[in-house]
LOKEVEX-73029 format. One record per residue (C-alpha): x, y, z; residue in one letter. Coordinates in steps of 0.001 Angstrom, whole numbers, plus 500000, padded with zeros to 6 digits. Layout:
N
XYZA;...
END
This chain:
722
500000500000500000X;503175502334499762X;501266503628497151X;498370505064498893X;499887505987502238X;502239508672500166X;498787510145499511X;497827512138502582X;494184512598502687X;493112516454503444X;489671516135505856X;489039519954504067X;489837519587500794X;486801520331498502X;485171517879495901X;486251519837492673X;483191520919490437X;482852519545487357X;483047522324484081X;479532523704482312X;478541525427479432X;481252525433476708X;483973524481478816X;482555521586479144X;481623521358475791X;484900521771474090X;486979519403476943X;484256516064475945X;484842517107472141X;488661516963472548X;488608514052474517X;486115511992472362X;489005512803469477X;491483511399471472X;490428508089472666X;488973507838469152X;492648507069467999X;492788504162470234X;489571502705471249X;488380500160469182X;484923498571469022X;482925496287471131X;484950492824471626X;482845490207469396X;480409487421470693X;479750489890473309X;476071490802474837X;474567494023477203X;473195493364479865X;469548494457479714X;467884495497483405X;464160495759483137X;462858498285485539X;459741497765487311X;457787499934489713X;456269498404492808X;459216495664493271X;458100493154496313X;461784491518497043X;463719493343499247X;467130492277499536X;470717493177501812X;474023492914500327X;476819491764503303X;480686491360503384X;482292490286506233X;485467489772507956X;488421489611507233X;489160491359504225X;490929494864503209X;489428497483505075X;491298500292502741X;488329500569500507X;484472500182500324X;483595496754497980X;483627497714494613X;481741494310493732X;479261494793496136X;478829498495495107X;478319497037491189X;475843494931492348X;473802496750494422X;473615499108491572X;472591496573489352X;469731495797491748X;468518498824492188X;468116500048488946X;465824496852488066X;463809498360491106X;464429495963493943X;464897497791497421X;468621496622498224X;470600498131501325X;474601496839501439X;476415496210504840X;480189496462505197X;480461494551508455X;484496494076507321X;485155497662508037X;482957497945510819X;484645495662512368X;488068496505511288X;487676500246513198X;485878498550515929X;489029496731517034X;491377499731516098X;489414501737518453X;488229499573521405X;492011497765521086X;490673493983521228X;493366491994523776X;494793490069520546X;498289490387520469X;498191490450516850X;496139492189513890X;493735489978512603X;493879492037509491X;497224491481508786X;497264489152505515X;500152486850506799X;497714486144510052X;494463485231507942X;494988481380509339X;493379483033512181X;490074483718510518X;489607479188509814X;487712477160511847X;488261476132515160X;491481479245515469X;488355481891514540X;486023481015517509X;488718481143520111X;491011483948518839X;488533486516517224X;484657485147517703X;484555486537520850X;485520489917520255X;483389490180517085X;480401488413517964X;478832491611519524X;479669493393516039X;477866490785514258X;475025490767516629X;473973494442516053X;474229493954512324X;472214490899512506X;469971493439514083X;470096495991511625X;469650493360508817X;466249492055510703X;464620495402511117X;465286495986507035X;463158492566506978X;465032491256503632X;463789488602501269X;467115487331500396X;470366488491502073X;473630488149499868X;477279487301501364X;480051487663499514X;482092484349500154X;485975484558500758X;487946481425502265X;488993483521505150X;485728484638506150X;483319481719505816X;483568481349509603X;481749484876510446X;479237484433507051X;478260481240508282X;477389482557511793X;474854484942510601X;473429482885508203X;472436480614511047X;471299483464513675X;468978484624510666X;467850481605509407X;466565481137513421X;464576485059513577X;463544484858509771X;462823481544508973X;461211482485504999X;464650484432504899X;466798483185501350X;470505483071501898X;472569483320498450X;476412483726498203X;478366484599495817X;482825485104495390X;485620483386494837X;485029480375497848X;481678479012495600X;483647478896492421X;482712475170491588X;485985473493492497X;485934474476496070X;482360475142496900X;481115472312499448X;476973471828499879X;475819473789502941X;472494474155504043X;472968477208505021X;472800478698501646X;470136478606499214X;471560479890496439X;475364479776495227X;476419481985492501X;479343480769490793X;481579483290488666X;480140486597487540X;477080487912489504X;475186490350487704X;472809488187485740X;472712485142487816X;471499487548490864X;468751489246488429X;467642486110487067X;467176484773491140X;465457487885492274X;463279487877489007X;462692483917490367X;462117485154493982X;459720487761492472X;457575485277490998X;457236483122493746X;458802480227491660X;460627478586494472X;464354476718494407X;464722474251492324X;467832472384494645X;470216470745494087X;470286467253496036X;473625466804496239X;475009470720497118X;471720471449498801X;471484474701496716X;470592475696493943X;473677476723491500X;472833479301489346X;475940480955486739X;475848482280483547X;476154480036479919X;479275479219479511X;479763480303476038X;477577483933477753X;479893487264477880X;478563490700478868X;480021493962477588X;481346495484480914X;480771498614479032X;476920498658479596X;476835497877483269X;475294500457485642X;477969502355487563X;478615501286491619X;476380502545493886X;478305504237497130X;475037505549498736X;475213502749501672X;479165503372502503X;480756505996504390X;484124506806502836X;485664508211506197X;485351505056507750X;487875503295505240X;491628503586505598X;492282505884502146X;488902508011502080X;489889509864498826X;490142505862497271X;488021503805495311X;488670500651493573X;487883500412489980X;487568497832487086X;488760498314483580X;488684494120482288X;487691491153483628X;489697488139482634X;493217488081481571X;494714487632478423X;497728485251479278X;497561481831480491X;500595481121483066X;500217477902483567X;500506478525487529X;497321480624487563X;493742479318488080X;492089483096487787X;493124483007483642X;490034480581483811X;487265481612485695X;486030483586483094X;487008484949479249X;488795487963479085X;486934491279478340X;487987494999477587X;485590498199478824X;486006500700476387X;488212503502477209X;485254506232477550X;483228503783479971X;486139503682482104X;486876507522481866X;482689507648482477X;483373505907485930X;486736507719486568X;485184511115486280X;481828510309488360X;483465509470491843X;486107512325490977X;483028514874491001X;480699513009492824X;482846511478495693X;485949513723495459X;488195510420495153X;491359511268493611X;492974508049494091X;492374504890492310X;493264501256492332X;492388498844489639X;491459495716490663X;491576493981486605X;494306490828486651X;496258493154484437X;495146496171483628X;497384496563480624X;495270493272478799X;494539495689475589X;497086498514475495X;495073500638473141X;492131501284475370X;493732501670478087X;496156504330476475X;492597505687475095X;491475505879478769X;495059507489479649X;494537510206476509X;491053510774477980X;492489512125481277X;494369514203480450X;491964515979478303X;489213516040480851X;492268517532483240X;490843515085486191X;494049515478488959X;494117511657489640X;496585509010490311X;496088505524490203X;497782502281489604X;496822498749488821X;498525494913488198X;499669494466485106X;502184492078482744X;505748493126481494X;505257493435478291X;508006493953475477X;505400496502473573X;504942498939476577X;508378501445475309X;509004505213476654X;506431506753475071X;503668504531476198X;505012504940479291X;504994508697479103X;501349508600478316X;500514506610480838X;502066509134483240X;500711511990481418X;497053510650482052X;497372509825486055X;499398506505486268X;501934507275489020X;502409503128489878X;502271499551488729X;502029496927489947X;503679494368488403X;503523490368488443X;506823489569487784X;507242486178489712X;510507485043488717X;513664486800487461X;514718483281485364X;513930483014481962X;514059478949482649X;510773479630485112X;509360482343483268X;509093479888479924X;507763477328482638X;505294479377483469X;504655480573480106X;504557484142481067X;505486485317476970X;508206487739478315X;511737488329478226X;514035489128481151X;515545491971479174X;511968493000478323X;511303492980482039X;513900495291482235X;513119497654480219X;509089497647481647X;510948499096484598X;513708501111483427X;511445503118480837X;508620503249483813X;510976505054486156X;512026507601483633X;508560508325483080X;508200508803486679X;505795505655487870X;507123503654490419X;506805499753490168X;505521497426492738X;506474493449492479X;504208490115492542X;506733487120492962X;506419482999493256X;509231481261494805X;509506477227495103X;508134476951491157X;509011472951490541X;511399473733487851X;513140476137490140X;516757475225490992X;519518476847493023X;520154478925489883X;517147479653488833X;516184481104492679X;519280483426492506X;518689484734489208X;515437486058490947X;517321487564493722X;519736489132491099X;517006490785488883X;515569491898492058X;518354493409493015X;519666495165489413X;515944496707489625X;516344498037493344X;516390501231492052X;514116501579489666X;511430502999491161X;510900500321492884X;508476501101495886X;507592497394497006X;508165494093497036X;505399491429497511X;505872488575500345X;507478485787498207X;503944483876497707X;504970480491497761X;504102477999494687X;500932476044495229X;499196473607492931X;495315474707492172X;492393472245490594X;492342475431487988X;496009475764486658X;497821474089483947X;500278473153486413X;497255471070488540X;495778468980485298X;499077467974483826X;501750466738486801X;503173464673484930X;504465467616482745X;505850469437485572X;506882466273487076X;504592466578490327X;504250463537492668X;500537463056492652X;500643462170496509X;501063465198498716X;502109465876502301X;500924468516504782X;498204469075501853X;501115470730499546X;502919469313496399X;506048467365496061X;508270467044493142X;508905463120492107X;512445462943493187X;511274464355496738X;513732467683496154X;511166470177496678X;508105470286498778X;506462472265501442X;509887472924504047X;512182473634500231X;509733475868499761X;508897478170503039X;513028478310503324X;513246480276499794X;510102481721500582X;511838483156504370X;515205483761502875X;513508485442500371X;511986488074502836X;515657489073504698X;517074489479501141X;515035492017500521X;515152493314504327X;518754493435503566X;517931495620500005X;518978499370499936X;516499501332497648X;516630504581496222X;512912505431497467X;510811504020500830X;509623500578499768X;507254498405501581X;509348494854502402X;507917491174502899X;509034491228506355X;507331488219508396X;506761488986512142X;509325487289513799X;511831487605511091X;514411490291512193X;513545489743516329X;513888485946515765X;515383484491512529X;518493485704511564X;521381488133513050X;523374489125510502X;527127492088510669X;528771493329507559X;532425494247507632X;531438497277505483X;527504497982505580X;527823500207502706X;528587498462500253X;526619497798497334X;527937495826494117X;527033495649490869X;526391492090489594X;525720490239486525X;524113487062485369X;527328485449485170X;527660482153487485X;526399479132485246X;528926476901486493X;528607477548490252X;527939473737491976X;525247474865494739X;525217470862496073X;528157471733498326X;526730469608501239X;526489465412500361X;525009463716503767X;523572461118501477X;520704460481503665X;517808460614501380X;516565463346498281X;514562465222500761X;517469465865503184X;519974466150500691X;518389468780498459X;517048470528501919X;520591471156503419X;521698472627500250X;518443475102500170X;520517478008501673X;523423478593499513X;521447481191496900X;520793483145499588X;524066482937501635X;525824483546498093X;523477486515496586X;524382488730499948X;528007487885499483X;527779489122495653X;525896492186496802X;527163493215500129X;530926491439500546X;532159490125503477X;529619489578506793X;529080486735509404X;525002485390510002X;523181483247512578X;519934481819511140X;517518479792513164X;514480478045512033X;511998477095515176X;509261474433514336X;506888476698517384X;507982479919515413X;506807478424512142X;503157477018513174X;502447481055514845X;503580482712511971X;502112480339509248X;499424478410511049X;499809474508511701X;498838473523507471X;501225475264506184X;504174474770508440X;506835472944508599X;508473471067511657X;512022472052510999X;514622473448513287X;517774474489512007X;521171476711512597X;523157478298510373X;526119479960511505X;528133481544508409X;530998483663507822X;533037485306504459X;535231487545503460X;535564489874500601X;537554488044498662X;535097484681499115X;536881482478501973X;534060481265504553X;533164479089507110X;530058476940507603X;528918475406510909X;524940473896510132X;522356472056512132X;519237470668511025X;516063468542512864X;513598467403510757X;511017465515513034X;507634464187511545X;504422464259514175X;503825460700514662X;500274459258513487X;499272455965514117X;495810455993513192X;495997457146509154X;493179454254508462X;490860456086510160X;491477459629507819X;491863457224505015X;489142455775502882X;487945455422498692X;484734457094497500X;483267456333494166X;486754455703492966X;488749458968495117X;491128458523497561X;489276461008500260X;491315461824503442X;490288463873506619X;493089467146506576X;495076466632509766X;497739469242509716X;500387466904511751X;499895463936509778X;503029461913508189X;500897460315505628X;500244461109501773X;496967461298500238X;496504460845496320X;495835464651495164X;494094464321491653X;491971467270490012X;490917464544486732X;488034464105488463X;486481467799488455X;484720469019485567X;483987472555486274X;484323474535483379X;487259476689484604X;489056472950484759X;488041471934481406X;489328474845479780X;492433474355482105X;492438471060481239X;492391471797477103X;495688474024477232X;497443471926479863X;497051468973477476X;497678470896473905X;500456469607472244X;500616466569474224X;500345462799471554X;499533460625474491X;496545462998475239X;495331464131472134X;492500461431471484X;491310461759475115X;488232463429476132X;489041466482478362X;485357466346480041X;486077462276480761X;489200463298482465X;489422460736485007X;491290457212484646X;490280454623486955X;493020452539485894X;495926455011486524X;494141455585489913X;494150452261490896X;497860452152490165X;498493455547492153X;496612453509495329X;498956450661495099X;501729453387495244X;499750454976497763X;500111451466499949X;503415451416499584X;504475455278500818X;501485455964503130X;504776455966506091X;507290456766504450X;509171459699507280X;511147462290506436X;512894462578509797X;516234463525509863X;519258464989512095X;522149466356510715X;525506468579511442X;527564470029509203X;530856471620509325X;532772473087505972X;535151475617504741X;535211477361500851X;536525479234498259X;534297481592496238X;536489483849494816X;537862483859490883X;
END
């Protein structure tokens, strides 16, 4: 948010007022010229959206979102929707419980000795770690809104479903469904998309993927008095648009504000905005590429939006919430062009892709017209993971993205993946080494290190084979098949990651991955000369980063060796120092939560000189929970291996996606097996092979205990220099 906080919010400053007469006039003329240039027409195979107004509605509905999410801005979604509702003539009030809530605890400081807000602490938020960390203190919260919601006496009440705040939702479903017992309950967001949405009787309705004319179509339903049609095995009814169904986002209804107080939200001159939906690439990490085909608003729709809540709202400051927001370069330079005519003071930013077309003067237009940062998904500084990943960029090109950016005078923020399965020693510290050649290119912020995960949705999750993937996994993560990355290879990049970039001087203040523990606990680390900042090149091919050869087993071998990129990039960029890391199986399960942990304990004490002598004295504990009773999480159903999630267990489970057909995995499933002989003749909707299951449970048999446990010292003395 480095971004945003630069942007000090004045509690006088005045809304400006938008130009009359032939001011007014002569500014829409010039900018109607200008987009022209750019701004193509309407995307084919695409429909509007037609909202039928009628007076004397009956259905009364309430739109909620609850904790925890970002608290900076109100809900653009639920904003679009309500608007959509309202102009069809349905009463419709919206709730933002989230921020509510979020102040709430600010100003009556709760007695949690951490922020439940904070991203890296959303593990608090699930299950059983909600109702005795945060339940308590938010219950009364909930309670008057349940209230509130009552006395409106809705026909249908609408949640807005994350994975991190199904706890809360769930809660108030229940306390309604108890004082309003004709009451409808439909949800909608990211936690119903079809892969991941389990039946709950809770909820009456589930809207999976875009809203607007699945939640017209309901209410039309509702209106009628034509009942739910349910679903017997979800216990809703499922209701999403065609497939093969696109609107124009051009020809939806502005967001409606009128139920949110700006003041209450941490950048009151913000707003969120929406210039695509979709995205135009297809890394084959990324499950969002499929939820939905990628669409373009026109550049004067946007500028439409843009210069409403500039006169109407006074917000200045924008942040677009599109999967790039650089998917068609001409209307979005059309948009840029458009600003700049109108003379509308804003600033905004948005993710977006490198791309090698983006030169100077793009970026000087995009500067020109109110673009101050991007925000850029840049995941990997290897060209060996960023073909893996298919990202269609260059390193060089990445380079230039950023070096023509910060002449122009936007700032870049970074997106990054580390632990991708095709990731070696090298390929990690090329990462570390673009990171740092950029340092001081505007660069204002550097994302957390998300860690590689396999989703049902990705190319990576419907073809392991390609990406040679185990299809067992442990502590519900992924594992490579020669065991030499996992969960524990992965949150050690992922940590040494973070105090790399603690450890990065930048020209401007910029916003760090720092965990909570990480400088009080993890690491100690003295330079002989602090200052010191070398220039480096991609020039170490030949370095052997499999110093260490305990020969115990894949796993330990390849985890001892996980530090040298990192003890190796600070030597290249900083010279001689000495560092104590520690790893603490208790600091791990606070700061990650017990499924995503790892129970490792480890020491690294490290010293070098300038000129590349050092001295290595390492400890390592790898100790596996015992579990005796796997048979009883174990069991097959209708030909799926089905397992209870215990977060200590030892033992595998068979993770295969072949057996979901939503269509976000079918068209997942298409690109993840194009170009592949073996699967050419197969169907993509009959993914799943019985056969090759039954084979992956007799492999299951045989590894269902197998323990990674291991102890190890290590002492050793080196060379690095020419």
């Amino acid at each position: 948010m480095g971004f945003f906080e630069k942007r000090e919010v004045d509690p006088n400053r005045e809304i400006p007022i938008k130009p009359t007469g032939t001011l007014a006039e002569d500014k829409h003329t010039a900018t109607l010229a200008a987009i022209a240039k750019y701004s193509k027409p309407v995307q084919k195979g695409l429909e509007n959206l037609e909202i039928e107004y009628k007076v004397n509605r009956q259905t009364r509905m309430c739109m909620c979102l609850f904790p925890e999410w970002d608290p900076s801005f109100p809900p653009y979604n639920t904003a679009k929707l309500a608007s959509a509702v309202k102009r069809a003539g349905y009463a419709c009030k919206s709730f933002d419980i989230n921020v509510e809530a979020y102040n709430r605890f600010h100003n009556e400081k709760w007695p949690i000795d951490f922020d439940p807000w904070d991203p890296l602490r959303d593990w608090h938020w699930l299950e059983e770690h909600y109702y005795k960390d945060i339940h308590p203190h938010l219950k009364p919260i909930l309670d008057e809104k349940i209230d509130e919601i009552v006395e409106f006496a809705p026909d249908v009440v609408g949640f807005t479903l994350y994975y991190c705040n199904e706890a809360p939702t769930k809660y108030v479903a229940e306390q309604l469904k108890k004082r309003m017992p004709n009451v409808l309950i439909m949800v909608g967001g990211p936690s119903t998309h079809a892969s991941y949405y389990k039946g709950d009787d809770l909820f009456d309705y589930v809207v999976n993927g875009e809203g607007e004319q699945p939640l017209l179509l309901a209410l039309e339903s509702i209106e009628k008095k034509q009942g739910i049609q349910y679903n017997e095995k979800e216990k809703s009814m499922i209701i999403r648009q065609p497939e093969n169904q696109r609107y124009n986002l051009s020809t939806l209804p502005l967001p409606d504000y009128s139920d949110f107080d700006f003041s209450k939200y941490k950048f009151p001159n913000g707003a969120l905005c929406e210039i695509s939906r979709g995205c135009i690439a297809k890394c084959t990490f990324c499950e969002e590429t499929h939820f939905w085909k990628y669409r373009q608003r026109n550049a004067l729709s946007t500028l439409n939006e843009i210069e409403h809540m500039y006169y109407e709202h006074g917000t200045n400051v924008f942040w677009f919430i599109d999967s790039l927001v650089n998917g068609n370069l001409n209307e979005l330079r059309g948009f840029v062009k458009g600003v700049a005519e109108k003379g509308l003071e804003i600033h905004w930013t948005g993710y977006c892709r490198c791309d090698g077309r983006m030169d100077a003067e793009y970026y000087k237009d995009l500067k020109a017209g109110g673009c101050e940062v991007l925000n850029y998904g840049i995941e990997s500084g290897s060209q060996v993971v960023l073909d893996a990943m298919d990202k269609k960029v260059t390193v060089p090109e990445m380079e230039a993205n950023f070096r023509d950016g910060y002449a122009a005078g936007i700032d870049a923020m970074t997106n990054w993946i580390v632990g991708y399965p095709n990731e070696g020693h090298k390929e990690l510290e090329d990462t570390l080494t673009f990171m740092y050649r950029v340092r001081n290119q505007g660069l204002i912020a550097i994302s957390q290190g998300t860690g590689f995960s396999v989703g049902v949705d990705t190319i990576v999750g419907q073809n392991f084979d390609k990406f040679d993937l185990s299809p067992f996994y442990y502590y519900d993560h992924w594992i490579t098949k020669d065991y030499k990355m996992s969960i524990v290879h992965k949150l050690i990049r992922m940590k040494t990651f973070s105090i790399f970039t603690d450890l990065l001087k930048t020209e401007k203040v910029c916003s760090k991955p720092t965990r909570p523990n990480l400088a009080k606990f993890h690491y100690d680390i003295k330079f002989d000369n602090p200052d010191n900042e070398f220039d480096i090149e991609y020039d170490y091919d030949d370095f052997d980063y499999n110093i260490i050869k305990p020969g115990i087993s894949n796993f330990a071998d390849s985890l001892v060796n996980e530090i040298w990129p990192f003890l190796r990039i600070v030597w290249r960029t900083k010279g001689a120092y000495k560092l104590h890391l520690k790893f603490r199986k208790e600091w791990e399960y606070e700061e990650w939560g017990e499924r995503n942990a790892a129970p490792l304990d480890a020491d690294y004490i490290f010293e070098i000189t300038d000129d590349g002598k050092w001295t290595a004295d390492f400890k390592w504990k790898y100790q596996q929970d015992e579990y005796s009773d796997w048979e009883d999480k174990y069991w097959i159903e209708n030909g799926a291996m089905q397992m209870s999630p215990d977060p200590s267990s030892p033992v595998w489970s068979i993770m295969d996606f072949t057996r979901d057909n939503s269509n976000a995995v079918i068209r997942a499933r298409k690109l993840a097996w194009k170009g592949d002989a073996e699967k050419k003749s197969k169907d993509p909707y009959n993914a799943y092979d019985f056969k090759k299951f039954k084979q992956d449970e007799k492999d299951f048999i045989s590894v269902r205990n197998i323990d990674f446990s291991f102890e190890y010292e290590w002492q050793g003395k080196g060379d690095w220099s020419e």
